[in-house]
C-alpha positions as CSV (number, residue, x, y, z in Angstrom):
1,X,0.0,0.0,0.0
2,X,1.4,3.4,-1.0
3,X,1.4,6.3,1.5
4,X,2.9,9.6,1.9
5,X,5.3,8.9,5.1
6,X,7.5,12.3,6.9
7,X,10.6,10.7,8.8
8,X,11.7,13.4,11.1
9,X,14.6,13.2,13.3
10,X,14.5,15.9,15.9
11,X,17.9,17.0,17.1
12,X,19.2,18.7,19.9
13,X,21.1,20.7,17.3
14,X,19.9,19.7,14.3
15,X,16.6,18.7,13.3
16,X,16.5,16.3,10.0
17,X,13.6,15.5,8.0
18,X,13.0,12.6,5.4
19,X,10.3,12.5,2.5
20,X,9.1,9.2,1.1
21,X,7.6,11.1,-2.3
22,X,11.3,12.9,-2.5
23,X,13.0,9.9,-1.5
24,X,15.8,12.3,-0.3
25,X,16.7,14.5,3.0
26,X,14.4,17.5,2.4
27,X,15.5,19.9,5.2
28,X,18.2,19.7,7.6
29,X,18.9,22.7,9.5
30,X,19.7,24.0,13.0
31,X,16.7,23.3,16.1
32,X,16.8,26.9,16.4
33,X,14.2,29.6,16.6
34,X,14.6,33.4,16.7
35,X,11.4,34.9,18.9
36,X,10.3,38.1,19.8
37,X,10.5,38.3,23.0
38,X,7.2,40.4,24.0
39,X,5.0,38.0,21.9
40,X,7.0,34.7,21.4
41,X,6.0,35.1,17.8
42,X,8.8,32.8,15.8
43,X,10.2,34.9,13.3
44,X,12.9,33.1,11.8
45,X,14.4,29.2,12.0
46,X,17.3,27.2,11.6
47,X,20.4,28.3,9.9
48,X,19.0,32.3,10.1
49,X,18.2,32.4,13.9
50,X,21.7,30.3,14.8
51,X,23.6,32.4,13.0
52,X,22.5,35.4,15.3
53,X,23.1,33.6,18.6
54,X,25.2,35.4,21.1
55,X,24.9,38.5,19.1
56,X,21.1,39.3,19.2
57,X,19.7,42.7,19.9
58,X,17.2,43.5,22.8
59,X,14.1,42.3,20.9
60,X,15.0,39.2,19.8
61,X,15.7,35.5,21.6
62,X,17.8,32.4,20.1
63,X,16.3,29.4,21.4
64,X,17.1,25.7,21.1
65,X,13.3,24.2,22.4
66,X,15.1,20.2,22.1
67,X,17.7,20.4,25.1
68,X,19.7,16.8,25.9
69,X,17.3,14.8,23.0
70,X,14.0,16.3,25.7
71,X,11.6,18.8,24.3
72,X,11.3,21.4,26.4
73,X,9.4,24.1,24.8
74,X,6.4,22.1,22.8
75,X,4.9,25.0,21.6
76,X,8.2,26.8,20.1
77,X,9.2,23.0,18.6
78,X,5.4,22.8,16.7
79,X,6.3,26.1,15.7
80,X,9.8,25.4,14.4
81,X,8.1,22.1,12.5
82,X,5.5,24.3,11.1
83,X,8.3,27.1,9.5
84,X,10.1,23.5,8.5
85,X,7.0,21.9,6.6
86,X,6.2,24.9,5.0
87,X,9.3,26.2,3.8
88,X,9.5,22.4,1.7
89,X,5.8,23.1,1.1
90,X,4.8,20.3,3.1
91,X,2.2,22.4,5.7
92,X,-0.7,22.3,3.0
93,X,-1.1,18.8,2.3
94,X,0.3,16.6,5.9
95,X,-3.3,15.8,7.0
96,X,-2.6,12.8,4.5
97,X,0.8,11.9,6.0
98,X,1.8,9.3,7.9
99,X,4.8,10.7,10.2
100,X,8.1,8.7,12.0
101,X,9.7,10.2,15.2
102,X,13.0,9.4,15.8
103,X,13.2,8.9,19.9
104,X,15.7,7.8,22.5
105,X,15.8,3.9,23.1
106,X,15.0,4.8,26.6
107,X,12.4,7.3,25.7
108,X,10.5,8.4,28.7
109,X,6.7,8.3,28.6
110,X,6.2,12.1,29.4
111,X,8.9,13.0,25.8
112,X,6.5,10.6,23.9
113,X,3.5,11.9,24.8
114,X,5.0,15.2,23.9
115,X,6.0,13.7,20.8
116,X,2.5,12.6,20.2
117,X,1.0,15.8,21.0
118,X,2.9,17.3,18.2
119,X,1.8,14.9,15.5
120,X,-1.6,15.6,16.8
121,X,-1.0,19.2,16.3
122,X,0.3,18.8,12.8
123,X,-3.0,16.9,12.1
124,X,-0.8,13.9,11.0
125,X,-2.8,10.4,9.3
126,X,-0.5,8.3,11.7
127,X,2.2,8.8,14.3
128,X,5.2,6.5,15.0
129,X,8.2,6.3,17.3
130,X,11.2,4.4,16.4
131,X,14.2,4.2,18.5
132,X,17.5,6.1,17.5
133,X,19.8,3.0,17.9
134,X,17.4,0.8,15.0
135,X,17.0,3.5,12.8
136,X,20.9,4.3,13.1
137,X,22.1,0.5,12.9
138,X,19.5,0.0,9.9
139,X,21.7,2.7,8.1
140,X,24.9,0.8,8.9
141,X,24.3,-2.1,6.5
142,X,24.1,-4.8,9.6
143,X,21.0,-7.3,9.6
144,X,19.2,-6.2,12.5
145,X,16.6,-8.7,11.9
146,X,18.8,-11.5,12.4
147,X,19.3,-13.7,15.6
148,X,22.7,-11.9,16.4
149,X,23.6,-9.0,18.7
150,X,24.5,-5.8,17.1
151,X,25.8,-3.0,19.4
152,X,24.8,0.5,18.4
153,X,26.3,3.6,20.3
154,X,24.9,6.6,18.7
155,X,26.4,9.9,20.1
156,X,24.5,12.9,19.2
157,X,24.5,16.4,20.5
158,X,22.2,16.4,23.2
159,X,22.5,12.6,24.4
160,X,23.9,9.4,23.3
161,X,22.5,6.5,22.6
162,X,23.1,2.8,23.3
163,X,21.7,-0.4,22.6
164,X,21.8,-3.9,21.7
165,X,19.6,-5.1,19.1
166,X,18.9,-8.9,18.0
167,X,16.0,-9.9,15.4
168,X,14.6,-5.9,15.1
169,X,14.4,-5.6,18.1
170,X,16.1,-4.3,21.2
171,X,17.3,-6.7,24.0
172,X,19.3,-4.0,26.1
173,X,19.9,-0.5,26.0
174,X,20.5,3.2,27.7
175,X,20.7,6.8,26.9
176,X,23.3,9.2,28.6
177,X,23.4,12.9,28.8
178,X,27.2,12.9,27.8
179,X,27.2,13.5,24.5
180,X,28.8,16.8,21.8
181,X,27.6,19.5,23.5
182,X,28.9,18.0,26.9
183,X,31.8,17.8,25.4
184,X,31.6,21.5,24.1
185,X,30.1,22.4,27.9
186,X,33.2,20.7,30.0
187,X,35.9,22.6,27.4
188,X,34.3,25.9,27.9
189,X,33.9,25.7,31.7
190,X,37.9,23.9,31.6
191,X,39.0,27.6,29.7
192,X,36.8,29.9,32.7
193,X,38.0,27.6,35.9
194,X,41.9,26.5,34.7
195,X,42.9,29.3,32.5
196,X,40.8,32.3,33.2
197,X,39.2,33.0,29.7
198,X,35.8,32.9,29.1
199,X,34.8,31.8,25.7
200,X,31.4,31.3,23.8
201,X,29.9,27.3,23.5
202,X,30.5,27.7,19.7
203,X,34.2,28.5,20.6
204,X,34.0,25.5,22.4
205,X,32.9,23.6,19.5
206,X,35.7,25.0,17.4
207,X,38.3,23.7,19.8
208,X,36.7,20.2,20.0
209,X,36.9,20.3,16.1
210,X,40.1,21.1,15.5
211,X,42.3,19.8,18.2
212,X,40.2,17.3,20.2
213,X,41.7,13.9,19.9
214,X,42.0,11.0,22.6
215,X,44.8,9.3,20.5
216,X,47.8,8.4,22.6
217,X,50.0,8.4,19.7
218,X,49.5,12.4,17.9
219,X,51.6,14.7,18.4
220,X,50.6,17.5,20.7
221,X,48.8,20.4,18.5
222,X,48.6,23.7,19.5
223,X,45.8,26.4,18.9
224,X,45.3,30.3,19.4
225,X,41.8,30.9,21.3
226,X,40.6,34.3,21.5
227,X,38.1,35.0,24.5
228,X,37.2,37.7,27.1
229,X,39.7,37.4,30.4
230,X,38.2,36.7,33.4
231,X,40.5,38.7,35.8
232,X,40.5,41.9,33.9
233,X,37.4,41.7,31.6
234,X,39.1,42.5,28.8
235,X,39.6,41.0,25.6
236,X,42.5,38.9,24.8
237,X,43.9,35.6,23.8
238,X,45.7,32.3,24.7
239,X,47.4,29.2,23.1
240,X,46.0,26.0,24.2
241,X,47.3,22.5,23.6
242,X,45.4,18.9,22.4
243,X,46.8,17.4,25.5
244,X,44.9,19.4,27.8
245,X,41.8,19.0,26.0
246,X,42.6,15.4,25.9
247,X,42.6,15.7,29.9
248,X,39.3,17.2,29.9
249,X,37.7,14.8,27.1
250,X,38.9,11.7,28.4
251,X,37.0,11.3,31.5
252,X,33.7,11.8,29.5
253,X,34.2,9.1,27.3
254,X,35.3,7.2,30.7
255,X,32.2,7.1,31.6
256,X,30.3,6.1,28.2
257,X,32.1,3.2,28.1
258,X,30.8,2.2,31.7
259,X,27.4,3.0,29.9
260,X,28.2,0.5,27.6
261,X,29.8,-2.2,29.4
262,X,26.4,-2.1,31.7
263,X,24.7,-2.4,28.0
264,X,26.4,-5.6,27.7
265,X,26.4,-7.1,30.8
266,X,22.6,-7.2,31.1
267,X,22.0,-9.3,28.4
268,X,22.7,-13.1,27.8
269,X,26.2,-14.6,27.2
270,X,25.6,-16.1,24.5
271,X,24.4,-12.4,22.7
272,X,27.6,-11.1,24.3
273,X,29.4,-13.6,22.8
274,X,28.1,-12.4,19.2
275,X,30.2,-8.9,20.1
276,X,33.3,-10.4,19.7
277,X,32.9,-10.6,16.3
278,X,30.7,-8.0,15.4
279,X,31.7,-5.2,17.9
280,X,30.6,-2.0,18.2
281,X,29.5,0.6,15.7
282,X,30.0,4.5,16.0
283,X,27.1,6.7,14.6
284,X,26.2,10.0,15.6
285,X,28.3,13.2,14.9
286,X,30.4,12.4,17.9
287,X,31.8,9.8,16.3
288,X,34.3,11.9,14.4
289,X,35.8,12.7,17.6
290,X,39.5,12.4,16.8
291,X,40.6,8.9,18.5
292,X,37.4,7.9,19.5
293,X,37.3,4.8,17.8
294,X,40.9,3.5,19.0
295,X,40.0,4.6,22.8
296,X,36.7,2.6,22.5
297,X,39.0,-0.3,21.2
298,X,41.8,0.0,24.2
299,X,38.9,0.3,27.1
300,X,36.6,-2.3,25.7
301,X,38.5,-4.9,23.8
302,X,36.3,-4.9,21.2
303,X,36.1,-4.3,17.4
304,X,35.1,-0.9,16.6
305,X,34.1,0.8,13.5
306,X,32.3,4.2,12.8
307,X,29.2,3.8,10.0
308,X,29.2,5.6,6.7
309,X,27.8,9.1,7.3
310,X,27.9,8.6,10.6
311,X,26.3,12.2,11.1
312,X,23.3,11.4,8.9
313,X,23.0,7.6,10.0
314,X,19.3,8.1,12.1
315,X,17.4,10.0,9.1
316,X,19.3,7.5,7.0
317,X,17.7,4.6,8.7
318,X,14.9,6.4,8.4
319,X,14.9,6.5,4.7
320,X,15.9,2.3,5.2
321,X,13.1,2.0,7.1
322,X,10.4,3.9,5.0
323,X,11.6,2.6,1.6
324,X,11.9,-0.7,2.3
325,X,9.7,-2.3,5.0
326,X,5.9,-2.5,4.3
327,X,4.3,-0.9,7.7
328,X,0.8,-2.5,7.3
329,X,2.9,-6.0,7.9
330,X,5.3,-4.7,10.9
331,X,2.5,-3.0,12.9
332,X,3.0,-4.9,15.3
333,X,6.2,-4.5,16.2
334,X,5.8,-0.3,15.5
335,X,5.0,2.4,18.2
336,X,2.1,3.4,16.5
337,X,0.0,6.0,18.6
């Protein structure tokens, strides 16, 4: 049966969405609205309003309504899906659509209700929520659907994601809160406390980028940061090294692989036994973390491998999921609402 089905992947940071009668990724831009203030009209999304954070004037607010993979403003995020629809001209005709959430394996009731609320609001045919770690492992070219233990850790930028998965279905799995914009967090406040600069979170993400690495073997890198000093309030400059931010990453990542060891140890021995073969797969735009894959591969002593597109690998699985399985035959095993 043909249907008109909306895959939409709602980021902490970015906010992806998936059309079945495109068959491609039709908008993929910042979870960010620009409000006035006095009204909390919306008056611009995405790549516009982020562009202006940390530099808007008096009557206008940048805010991110998804904070750590929870919606926290539901009326700003129906908003912000609204702008989306319409600006892929989408708004007019969604009464006939059948639309996909992506949600946390470990999805509490209250974020689905929400979740539901919204496709209520966009007068959507149907509503479904699939968990992060399927759609992301779907995307990664591994047969979920067979009797073998696959183990997903899907780091995004408000929370990461974890999970075991044998036959399409999930046997263990966890979410954390440690995730990119922790990492971006714990280097900003490392600058403020240890070296007496204050810098933006955006700085903070441009330090992650491009000398963050958790490799034992790189040689230290060094980079000029450019902030506002805390002692004298003025503005000025320092250069920092990829060992200290290795110092200040490495600890994080610590304690993701507790997360993921508990993953494992709650399930049988002989699904355990399936991860010495197949491992662990990276998706999630923290993946690309310099030297995450080998420090994985140190503390866990298992294979490790980061999936194709490892950024796009949830509205990928999406797209695997919409094109390819037949929904009126897997109802149920869907969260349909």
């Amino acid at each position: 049966m043909n249907r008109s089905i909306i895959g939409v992947d709602l980021g902490s940071y970015n906010t992806k969405i998936y059309s079945s009668e495109s068959k491609k990724i039709v908008f993929d831009q910042p979870t960010c609205v620009a409000v006035d203030p006095s009204t909390m009209q919306v008056k611009e999304i995405g790549y516009l309003a982020d562009k202006i954070q940390g530099k808007t004037p008096y009557n206008f607010d940048v805010i991110y309504p998804i904070r750590n993979g929870i919606i926290y403003d539901e009326s700003l995020t129906y908003q912000f899906l609204l702008k989306a629809l319409s600006s892929i001209r989408l708004d007019k005709t969604f009464k006939s659509y059948t639309i996909i959430f992506s949600c946390p394996s470990e999805c509490s009731k209250v974020n689905e209700n929400v979740l539901i609320s919204l496709g209520k609001s966009l007068q959507a045919k149907e509503i479904y929520l699939e968990p992060q770690c399927k759609l992301a492992a779907l995307s990664s070219g591994e047969n979920v659907f067979s009797p073998n233990a696959n183990l997903i850790c899907n780091i995004g930028a408000g929370y990461t994601d974890i999970a075991i998965i044998s036959m399409g279905e999930i046997v263990s799995s966890t979410t954390s809160m440690i995730a990119s914009t922790t990492f971006d967090e714990a280097i900003r406040r490392y600058m403020i406390q240890k070296q007496h600069l204050s810098i933006g979170i955006k700085t903070a993400e441009y330090i992650k980028m491009k000398i963050g690495d958790l490799s034992s073997v790189s040689e230290n890198q060094l980079l000029d940061v450019k902030g506002r000093d805390t002692i004298t309030s003025l503005p000025t400059s320092m250069v920092i090294s990829s060992s200290e931010i290795k110092k200040v990453l490495s600890s994080l990542i610590d304690f993701l692989c507790l997360k993921i060891t508990d993953v494992i140890s709650s399930v049988d021995s002989e699904l355990a036994s399936d991860l010495i073969k197949n491992g662990l797969i990276l998706t999630g735009g923290g993946a690309l973390l310099g030297g995450l894959k080998d420090y994985f591969f140190k503390n866990l002593s298992l294979p490790v491998r980061i999936a194709k597109q490892c950024e796009d690998a949830v509205i990928n699985g999406m797209k695997v999921l919409i094109d390819n399985i037949h929904f009126e035959d897997e109802k149920s095993k869907r969260r349909k609402v």
